[in-house]
PDB file of N, H, CA, C and O in Angstrom:
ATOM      1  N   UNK A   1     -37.105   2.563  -8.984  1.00  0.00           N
ATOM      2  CA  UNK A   1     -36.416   1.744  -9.957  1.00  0.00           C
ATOM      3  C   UNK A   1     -34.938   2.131  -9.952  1.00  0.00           C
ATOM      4  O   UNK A   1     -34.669   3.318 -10.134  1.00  0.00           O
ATOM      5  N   UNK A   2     -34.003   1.294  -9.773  1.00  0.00           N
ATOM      6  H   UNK A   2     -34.221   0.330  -9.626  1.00  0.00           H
ATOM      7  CA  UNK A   2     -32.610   1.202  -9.963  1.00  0.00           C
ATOM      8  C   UNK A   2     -32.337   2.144 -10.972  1.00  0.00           C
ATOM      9  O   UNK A   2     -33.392   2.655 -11.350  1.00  0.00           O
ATOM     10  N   UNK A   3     -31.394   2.564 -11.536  1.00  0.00           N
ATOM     11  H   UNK A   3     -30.537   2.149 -11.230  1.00  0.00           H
ATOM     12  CA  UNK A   3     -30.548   2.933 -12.935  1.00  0.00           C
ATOM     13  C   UNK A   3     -29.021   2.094 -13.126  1.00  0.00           C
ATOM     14  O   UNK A   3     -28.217   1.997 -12.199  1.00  0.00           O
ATOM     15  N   UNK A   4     -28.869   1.708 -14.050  1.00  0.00           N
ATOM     16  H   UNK A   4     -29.522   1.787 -14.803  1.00  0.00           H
ATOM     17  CA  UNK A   4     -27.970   0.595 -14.692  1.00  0.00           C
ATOM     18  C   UNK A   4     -26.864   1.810 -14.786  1.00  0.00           C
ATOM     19  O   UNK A   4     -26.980   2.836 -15.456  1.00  0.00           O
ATOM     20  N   UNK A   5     -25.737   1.425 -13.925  1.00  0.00           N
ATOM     21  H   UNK A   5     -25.642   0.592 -13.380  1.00  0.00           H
ATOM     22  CA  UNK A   5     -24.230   2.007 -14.171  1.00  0.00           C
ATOM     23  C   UNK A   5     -23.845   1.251 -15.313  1.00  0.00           C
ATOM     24  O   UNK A   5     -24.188   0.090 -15.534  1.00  0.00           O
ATOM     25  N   UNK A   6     -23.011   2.064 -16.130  1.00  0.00           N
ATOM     26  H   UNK A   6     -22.732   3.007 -15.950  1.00  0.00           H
ATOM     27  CA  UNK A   6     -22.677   1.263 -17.168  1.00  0.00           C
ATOM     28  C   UNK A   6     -21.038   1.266 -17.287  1.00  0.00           C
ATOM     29  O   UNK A   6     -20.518   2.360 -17.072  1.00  0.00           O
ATOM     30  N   UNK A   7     -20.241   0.271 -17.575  1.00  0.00           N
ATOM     31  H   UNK A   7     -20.664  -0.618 -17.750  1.00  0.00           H
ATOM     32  CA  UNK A   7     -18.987   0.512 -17.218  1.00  0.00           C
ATOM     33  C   UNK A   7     -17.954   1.655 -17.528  1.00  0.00           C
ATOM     34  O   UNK A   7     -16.953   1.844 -16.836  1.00  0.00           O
ATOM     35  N   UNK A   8     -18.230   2.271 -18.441  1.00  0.00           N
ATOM     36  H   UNK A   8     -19.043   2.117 -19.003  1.00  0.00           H
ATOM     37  CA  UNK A   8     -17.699   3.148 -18.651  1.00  0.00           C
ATOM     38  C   UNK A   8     -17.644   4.335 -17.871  1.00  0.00           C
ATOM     39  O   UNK A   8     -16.689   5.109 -17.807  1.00  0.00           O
ATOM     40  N   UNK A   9     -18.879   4.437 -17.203  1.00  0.00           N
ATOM     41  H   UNK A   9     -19.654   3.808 -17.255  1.00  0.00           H
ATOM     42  CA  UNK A   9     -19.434   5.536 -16.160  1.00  0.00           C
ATOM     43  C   UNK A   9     -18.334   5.521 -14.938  1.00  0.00           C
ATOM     44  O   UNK A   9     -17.760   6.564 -14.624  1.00  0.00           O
ATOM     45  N   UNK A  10     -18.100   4.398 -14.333  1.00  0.00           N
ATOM     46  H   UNK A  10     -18.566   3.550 -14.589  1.00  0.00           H
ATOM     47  CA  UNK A  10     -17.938   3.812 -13.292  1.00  0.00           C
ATOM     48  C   UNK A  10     -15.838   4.150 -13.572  1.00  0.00           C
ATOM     49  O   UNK A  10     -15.287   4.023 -14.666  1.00  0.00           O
ATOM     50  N   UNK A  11     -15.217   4.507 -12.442  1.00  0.00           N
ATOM     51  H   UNK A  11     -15.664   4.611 -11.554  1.00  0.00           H
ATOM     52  CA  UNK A  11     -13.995   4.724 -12.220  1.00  0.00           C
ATOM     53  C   UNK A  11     -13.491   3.786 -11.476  1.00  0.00           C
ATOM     54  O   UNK A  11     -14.203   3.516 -10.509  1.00  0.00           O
ATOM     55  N   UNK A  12     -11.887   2.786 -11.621  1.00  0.00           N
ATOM     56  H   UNK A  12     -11.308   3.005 -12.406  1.00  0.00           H
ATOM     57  CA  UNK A  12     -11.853   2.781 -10.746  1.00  0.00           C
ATOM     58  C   UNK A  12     -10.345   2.840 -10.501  1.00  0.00           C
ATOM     59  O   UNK A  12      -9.700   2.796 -11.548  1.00  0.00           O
ATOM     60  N   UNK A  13      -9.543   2.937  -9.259  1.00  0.00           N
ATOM     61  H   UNK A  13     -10.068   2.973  -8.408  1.00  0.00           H
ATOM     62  CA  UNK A  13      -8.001   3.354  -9.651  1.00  0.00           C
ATOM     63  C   UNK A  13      -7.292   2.666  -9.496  1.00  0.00           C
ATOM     64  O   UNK A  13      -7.290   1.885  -8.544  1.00  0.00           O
ATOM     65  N   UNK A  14      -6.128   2.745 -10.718  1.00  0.00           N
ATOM     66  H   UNK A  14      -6.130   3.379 -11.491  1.00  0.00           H
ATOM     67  CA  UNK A  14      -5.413   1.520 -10.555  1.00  0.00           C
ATOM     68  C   UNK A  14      -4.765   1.343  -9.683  1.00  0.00           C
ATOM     69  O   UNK A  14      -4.351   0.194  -9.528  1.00  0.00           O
ATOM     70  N   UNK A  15      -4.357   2.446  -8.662  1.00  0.00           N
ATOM     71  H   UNK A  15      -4.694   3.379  -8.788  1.00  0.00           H
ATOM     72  CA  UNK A  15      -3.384   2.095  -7.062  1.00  0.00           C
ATOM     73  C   UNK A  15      -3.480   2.529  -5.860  1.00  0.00           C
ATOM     74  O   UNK A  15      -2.599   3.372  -5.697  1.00  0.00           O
ATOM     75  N   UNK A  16      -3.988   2.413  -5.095  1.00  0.00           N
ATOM     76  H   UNK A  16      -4.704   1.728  -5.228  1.00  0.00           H
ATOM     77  CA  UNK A  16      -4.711   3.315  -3.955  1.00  0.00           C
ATOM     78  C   UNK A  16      -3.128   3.863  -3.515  1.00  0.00           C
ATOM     79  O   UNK A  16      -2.036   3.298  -3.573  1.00  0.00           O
ATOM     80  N   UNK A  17      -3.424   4.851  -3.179  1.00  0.00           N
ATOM     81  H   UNK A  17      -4.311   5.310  -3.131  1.00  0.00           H
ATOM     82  CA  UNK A  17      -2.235   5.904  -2.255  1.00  0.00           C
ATOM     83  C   UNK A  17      -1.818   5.099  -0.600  1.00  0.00           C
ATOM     84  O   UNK A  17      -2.726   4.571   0.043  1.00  0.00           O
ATOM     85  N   UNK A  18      -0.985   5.105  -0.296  1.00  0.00           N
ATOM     86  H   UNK A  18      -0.248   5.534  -0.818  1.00  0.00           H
ATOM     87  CA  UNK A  18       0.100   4.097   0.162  1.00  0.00           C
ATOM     88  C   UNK A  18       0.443   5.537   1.342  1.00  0.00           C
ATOM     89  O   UNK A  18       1.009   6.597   1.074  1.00  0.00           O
ATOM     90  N   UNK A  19      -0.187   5.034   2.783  1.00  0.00           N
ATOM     91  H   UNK A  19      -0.647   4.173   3.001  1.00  0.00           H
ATOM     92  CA  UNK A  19       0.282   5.651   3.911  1.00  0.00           C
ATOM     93  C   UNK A  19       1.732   6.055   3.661  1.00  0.00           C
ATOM     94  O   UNK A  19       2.402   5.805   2.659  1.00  0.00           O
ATOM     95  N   UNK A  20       2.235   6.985   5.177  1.00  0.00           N
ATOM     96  H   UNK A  20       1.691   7.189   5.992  1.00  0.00           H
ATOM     97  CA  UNK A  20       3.565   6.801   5.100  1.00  0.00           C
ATOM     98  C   UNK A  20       4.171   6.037   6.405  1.00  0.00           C
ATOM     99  O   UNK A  20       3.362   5.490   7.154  1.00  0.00           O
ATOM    100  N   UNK A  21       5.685   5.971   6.736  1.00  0.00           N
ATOM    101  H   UNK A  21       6.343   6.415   6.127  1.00  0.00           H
ATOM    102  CA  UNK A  21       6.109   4.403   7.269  1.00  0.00           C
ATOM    103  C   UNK A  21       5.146   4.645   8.530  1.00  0.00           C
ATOM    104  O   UNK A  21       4.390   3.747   8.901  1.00  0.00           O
ATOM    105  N   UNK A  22       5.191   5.670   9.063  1.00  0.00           N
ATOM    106  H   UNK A  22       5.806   6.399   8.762  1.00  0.00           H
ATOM    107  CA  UNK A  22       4.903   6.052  10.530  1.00  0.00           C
ATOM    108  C   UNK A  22       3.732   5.870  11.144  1.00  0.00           C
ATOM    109  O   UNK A  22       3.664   5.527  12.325  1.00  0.00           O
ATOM    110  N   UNK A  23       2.149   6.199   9.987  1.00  0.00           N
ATOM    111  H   UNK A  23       2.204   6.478   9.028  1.00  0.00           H
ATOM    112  CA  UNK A  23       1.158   6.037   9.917  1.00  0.00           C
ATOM    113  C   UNK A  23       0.808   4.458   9.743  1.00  0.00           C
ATOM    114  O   UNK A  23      -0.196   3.889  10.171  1.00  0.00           O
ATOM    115  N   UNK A  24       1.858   3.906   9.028  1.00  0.00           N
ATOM    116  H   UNK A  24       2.674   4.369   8.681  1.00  0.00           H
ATOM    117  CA  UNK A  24       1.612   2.283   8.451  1.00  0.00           C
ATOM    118  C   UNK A  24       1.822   1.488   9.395  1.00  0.00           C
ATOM    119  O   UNK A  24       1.217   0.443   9.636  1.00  0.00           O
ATOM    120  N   UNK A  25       3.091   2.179  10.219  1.00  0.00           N
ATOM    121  H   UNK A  25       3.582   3.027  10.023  1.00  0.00           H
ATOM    122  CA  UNK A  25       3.122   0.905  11.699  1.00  0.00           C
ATOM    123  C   UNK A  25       2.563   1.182  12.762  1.00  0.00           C
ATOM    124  O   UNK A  25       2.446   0.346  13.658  1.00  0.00           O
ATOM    125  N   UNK A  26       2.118   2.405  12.854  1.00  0.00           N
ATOM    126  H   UNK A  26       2.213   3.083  12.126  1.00  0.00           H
ATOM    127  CA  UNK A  26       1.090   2.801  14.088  1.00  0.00           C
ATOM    128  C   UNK A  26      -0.326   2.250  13.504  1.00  0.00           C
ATOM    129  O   UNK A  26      -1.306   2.070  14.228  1.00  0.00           O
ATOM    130  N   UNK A  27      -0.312   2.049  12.360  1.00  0.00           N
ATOM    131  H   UNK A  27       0.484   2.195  11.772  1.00  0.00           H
ATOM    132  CA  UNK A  27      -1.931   1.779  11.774  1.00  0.00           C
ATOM    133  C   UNK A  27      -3.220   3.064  11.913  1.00  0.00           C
ATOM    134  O   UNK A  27      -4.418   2.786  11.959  1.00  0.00           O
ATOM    135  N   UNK A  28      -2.634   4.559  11.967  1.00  0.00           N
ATOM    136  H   UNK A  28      -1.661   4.785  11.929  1.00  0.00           H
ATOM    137  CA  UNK A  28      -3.184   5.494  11.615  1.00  0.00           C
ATOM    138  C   UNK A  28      -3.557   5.894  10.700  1.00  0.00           C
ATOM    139  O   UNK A  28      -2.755   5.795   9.771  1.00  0.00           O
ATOM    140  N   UNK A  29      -4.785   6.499  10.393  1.00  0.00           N
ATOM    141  H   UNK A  29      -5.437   6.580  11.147  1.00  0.00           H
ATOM    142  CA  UNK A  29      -5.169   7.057   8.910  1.00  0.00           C
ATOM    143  C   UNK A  29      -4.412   8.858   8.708  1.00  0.00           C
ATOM    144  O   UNK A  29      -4.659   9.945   9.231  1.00  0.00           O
ATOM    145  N   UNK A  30      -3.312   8.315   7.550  1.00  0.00           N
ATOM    146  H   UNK A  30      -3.111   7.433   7.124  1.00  0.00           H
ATOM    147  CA  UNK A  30      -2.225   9.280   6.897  1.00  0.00           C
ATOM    148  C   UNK A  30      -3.490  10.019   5.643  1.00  0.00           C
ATOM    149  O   UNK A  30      -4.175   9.462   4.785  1.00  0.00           O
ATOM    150  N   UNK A  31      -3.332  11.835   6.153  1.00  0.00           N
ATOM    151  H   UNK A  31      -2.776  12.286   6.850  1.00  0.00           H
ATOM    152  CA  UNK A  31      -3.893  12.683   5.468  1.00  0.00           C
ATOM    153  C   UNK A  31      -2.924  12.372   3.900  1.00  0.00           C
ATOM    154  O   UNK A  31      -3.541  12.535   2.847  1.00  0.00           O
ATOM    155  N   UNK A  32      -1.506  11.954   3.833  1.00  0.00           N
ATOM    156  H   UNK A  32      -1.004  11.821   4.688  1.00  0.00           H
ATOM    157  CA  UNK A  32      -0.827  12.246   2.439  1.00  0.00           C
ATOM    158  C   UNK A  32      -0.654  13.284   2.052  1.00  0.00           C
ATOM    159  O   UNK A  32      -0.881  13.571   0.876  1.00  0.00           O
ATOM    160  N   UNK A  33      -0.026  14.481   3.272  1.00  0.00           N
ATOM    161  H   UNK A  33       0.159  14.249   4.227  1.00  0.00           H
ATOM    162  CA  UNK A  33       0.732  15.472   3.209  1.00  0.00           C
ATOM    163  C   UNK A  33       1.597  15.170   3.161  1.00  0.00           C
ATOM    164  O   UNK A  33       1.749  13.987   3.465  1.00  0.00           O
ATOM    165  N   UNK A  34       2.712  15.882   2.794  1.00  0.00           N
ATOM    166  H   UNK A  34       2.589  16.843   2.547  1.00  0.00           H
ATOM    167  CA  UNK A  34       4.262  15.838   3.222  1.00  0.00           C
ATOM    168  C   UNK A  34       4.641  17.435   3.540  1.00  0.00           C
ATOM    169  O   UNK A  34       4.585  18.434   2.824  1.00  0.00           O
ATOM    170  N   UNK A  35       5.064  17.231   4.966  1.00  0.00           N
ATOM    171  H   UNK A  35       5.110  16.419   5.548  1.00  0.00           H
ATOM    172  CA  UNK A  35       4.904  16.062   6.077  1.00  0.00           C
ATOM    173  C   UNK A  35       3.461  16.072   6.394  1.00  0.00           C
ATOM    174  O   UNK A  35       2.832  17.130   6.413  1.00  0.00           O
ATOM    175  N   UNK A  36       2.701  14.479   6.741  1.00  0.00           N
ATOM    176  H   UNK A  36       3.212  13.620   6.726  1.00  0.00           H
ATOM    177  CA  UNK A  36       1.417  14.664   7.252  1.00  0.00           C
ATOM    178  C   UNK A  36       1.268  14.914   9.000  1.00  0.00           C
ATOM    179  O   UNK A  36       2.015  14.965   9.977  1.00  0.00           O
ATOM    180  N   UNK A  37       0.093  15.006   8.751  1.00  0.00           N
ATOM    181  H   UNK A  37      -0.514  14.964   7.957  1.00  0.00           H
ATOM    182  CA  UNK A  37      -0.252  15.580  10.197  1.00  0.00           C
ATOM    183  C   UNK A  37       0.169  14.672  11.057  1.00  0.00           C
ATOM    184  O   UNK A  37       0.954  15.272  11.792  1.00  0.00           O
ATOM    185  N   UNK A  38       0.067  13.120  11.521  1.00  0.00           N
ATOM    186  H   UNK A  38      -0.571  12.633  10.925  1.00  0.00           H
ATOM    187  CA  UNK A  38       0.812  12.520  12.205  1.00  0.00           C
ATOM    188  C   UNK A  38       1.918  12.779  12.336  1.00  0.00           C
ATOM    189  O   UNK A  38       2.146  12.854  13.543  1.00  0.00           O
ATOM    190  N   UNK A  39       2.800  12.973  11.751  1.00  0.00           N
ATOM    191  H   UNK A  39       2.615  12.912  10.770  1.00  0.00           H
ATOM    192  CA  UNK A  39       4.367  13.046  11.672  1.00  0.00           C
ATOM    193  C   UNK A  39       4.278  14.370  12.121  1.00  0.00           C
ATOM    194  O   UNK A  39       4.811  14.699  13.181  1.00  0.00           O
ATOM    195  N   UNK A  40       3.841  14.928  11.631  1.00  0.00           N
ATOM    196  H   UNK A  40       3.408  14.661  10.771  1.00  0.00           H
ATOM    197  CA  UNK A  40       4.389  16.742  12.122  1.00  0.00           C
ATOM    198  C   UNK A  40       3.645  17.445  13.443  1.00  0.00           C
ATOM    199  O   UNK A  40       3.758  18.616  13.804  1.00  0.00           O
ATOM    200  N   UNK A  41       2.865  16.405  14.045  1.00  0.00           N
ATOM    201  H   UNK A  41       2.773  15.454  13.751  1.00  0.00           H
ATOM    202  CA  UNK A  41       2.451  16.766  15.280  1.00  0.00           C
ATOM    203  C   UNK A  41       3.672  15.639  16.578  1.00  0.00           C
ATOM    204  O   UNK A  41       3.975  15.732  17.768  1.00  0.00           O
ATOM    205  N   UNK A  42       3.955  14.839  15.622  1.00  0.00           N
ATOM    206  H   UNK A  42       3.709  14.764  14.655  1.00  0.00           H
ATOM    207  CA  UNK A  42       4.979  13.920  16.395  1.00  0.00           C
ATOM    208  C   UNK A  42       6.753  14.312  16.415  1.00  0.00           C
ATOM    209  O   UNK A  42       7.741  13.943  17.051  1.00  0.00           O
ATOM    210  N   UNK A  43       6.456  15.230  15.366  1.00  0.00           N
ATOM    211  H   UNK A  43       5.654  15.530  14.849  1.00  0.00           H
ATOM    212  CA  UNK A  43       8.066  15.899  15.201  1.00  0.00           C
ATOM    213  C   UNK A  43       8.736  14.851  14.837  1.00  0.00           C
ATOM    214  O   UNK A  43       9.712  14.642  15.559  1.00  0.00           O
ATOM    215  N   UNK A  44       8.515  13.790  13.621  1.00  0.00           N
ATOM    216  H   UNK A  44       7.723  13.960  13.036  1.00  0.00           H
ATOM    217  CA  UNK A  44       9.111  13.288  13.094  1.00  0.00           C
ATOM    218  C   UNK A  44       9.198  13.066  11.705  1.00  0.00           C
ATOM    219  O   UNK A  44       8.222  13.377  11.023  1.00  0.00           O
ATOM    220  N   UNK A  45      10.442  12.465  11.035  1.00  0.00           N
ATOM    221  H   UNK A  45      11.235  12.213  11.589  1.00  0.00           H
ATOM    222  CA  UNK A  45      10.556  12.398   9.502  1.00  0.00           C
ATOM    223  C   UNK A  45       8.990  11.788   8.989  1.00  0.00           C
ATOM    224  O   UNK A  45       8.315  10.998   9.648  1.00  0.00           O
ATOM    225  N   UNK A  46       8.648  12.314   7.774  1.00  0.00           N
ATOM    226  H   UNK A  46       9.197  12.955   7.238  1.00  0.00           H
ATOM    227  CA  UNK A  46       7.212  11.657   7.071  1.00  0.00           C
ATOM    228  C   UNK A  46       7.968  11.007   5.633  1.00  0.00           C
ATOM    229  O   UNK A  46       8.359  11.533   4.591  1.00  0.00           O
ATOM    230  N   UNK A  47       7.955   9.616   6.140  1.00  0.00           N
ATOM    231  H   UNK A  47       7.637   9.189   6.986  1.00  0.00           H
ATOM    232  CA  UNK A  47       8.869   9.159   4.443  1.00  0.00           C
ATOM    233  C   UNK A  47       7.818   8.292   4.163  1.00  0.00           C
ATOM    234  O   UNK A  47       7.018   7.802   4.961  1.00  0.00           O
ATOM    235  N   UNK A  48       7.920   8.092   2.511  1.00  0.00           N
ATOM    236  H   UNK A  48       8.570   8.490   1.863  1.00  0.00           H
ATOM    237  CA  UNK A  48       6.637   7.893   1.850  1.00  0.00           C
ATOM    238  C   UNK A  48       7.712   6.512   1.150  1.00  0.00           C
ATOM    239  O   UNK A  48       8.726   6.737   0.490  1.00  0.00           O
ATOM    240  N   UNK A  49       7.334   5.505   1.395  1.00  0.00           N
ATOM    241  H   UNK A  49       6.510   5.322   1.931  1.00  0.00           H
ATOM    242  CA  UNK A  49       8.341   4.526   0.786  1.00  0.00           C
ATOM    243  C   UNK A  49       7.620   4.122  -0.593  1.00  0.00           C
ATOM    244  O   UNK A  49       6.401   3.963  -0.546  1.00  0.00           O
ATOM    245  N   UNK A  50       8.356   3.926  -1.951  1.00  0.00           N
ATOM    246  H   UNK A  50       9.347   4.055  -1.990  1.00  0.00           H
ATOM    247  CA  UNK A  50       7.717   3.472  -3.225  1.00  0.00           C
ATOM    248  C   UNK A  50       7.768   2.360  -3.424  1.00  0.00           C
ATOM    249  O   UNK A  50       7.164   1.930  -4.407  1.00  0.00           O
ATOM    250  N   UNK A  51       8.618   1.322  -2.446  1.00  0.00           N
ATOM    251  H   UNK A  51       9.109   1.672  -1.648  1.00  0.00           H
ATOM    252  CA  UNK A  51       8.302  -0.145  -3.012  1.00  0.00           C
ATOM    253  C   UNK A  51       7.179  -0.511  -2.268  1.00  0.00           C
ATOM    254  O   UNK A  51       6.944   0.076  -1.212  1.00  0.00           O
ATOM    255  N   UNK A  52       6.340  -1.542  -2.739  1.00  0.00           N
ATOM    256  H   UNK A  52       6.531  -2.020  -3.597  1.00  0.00           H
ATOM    257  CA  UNK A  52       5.595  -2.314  -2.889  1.00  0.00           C
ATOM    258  C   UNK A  52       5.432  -3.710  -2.510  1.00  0.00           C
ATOM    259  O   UNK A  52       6.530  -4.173  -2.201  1.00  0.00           O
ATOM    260  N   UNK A  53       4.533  -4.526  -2.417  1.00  0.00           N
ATOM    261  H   UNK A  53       3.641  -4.150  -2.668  1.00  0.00           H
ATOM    262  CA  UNK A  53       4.816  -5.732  -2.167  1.00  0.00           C
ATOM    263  C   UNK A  53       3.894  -6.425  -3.703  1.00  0.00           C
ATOM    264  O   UNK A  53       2.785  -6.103  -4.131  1.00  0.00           O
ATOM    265  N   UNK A  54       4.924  -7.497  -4.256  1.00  0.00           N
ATOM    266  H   UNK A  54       5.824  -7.758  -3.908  1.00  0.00           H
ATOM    267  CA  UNK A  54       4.715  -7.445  -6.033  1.00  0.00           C
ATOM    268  C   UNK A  54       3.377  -8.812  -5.544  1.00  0.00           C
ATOM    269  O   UNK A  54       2.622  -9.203  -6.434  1.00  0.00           O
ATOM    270  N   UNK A  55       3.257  -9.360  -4.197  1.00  0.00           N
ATOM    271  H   UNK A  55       3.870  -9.043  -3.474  1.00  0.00           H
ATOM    272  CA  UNK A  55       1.816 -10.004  -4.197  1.00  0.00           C
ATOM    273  C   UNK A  55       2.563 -11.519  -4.612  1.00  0.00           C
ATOM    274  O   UNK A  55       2.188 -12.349  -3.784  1.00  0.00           O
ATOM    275  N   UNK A  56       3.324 -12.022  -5.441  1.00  0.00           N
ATOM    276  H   UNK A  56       3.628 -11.347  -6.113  1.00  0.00           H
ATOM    277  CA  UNK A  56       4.092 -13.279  -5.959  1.00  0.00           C
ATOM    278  C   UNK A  56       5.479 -13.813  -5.124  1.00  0.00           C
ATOM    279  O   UNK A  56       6.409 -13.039  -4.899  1.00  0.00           O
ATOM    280  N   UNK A  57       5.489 -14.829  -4.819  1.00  0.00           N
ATOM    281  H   UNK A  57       4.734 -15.458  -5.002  1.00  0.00           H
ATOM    282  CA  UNK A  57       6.354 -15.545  -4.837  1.00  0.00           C
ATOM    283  C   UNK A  57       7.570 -15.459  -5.427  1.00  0.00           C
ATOM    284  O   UNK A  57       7.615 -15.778  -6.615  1.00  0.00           O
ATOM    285  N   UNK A  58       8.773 -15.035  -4.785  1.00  0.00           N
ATOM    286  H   UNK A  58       8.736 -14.776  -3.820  1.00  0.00           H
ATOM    287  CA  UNK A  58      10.268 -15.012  -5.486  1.00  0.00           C
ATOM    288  C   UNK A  58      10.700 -16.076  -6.181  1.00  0.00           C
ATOM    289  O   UNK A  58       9.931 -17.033  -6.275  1.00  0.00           O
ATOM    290  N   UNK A  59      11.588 -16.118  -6.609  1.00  0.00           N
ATOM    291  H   UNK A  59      12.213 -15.340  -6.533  1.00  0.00           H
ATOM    292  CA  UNK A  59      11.829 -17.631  -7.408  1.00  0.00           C
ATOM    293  C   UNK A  59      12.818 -18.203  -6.434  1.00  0.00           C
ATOM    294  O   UNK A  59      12.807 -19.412  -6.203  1.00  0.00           O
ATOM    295  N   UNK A  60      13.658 -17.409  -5.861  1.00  0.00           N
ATOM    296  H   UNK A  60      13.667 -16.427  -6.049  1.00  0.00           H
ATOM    297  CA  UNK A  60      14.403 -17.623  -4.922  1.00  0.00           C
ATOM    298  C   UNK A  60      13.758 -18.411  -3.293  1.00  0.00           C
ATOM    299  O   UNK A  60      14.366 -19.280  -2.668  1.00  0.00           O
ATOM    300  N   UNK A  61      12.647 -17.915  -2.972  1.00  0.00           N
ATOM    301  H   UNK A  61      12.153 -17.209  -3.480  1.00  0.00           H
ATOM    302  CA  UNK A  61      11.692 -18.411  -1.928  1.00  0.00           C
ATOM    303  C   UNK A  61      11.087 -19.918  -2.599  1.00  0.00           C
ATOM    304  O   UNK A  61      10.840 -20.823  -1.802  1.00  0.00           O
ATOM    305  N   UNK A  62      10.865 -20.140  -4.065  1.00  0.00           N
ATOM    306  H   UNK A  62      11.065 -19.405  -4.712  1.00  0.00           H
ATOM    307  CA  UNK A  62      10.224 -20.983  -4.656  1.00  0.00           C
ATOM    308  C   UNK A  62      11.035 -22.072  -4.297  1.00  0.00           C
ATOM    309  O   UNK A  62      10.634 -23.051  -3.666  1.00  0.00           O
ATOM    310  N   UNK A  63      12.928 -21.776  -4.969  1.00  0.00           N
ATOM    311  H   UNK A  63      13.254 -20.981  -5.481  1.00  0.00           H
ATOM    312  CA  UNK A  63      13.620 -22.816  -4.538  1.00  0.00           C
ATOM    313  C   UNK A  63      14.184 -23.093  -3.537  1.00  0.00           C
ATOM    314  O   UNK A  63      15.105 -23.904  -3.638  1.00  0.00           O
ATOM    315  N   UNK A  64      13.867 -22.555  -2.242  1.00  0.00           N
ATOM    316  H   UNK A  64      13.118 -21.897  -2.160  1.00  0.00           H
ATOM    317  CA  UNK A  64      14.172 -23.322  -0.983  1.00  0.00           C
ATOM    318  C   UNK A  64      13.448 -24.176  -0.673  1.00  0.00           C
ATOM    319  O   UNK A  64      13.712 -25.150   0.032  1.00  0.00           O
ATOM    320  N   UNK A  65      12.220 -23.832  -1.286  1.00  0.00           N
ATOM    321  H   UNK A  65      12.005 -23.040  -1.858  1.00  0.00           H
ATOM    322  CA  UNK A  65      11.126 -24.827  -0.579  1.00  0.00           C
ATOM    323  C   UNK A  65      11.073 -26.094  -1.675  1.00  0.00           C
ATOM    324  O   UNK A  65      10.629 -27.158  -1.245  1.00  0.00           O
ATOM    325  N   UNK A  66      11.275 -26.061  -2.324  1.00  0.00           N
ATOM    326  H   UNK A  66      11.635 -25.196  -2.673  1.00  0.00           H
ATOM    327  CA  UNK A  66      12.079 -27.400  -3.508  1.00  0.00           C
ATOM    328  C   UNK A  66      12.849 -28.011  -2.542  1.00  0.00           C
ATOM    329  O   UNK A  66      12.467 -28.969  -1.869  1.00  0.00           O
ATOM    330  N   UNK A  67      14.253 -27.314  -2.434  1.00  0.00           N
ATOM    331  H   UNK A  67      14.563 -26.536  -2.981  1.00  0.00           H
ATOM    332  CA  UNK A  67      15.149 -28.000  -1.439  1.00  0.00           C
ATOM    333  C   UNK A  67      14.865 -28.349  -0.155  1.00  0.00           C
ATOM    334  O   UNK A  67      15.512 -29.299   0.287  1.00  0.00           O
ATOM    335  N   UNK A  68      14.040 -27.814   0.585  1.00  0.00           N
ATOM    336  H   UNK A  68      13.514 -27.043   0.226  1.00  0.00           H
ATOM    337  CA  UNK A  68      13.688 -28.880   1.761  1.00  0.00           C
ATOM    338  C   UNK A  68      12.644 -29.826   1.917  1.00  0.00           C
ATOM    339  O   UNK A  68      12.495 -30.554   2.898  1.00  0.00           O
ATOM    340  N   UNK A  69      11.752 -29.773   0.658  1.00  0.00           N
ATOM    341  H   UNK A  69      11.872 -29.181  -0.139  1.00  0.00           H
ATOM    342  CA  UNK A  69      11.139 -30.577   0.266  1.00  0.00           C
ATOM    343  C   UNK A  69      12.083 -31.970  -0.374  1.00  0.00           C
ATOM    344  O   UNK A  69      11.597 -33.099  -0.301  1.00  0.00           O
ATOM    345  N   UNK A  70      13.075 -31.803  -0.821  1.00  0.00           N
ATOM    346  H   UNK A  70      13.470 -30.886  -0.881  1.00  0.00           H
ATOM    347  CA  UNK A  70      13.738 -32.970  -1.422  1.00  0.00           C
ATOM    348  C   UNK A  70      14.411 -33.775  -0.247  1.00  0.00           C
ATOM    349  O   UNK A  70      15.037 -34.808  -0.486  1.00  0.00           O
TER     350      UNK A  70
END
């Protein structure tokens, strides 16, 4: 018989941890050392970038496409 998780039990996080650049464009899995093991077996900088991608549409991108639509 199953057992019922109940939500409270259950975790989940609000932001998963974010490779760094080097790991992200090689598409390697980054340990999230600084420096991680990719980088420091490659003898290179390990930079951990904090922006984001906000997932929405700029308003600025919104109105070009207005204007070449008109």
């Amino acid at each position: 018989m199953k057992r019922a998780v109940s939500s409270s039990s259950r975790q989940v996080p609000s932001q998963q941890p974010v490779s760094c650049s080097l790991c992200r464009t090689r598409k390697l899995k980054c340990d999230r050392n600084q420096p991680c093991f990719n980088c420091s077996s490659r003898q290179m900088d390990c930079v951990y970038s904090n922006n984001r991608r906000n997932g929405g549409s700029s308003t600025s991108t919104t109105e070009d496409c207005d204007r070449f639509l008109s």
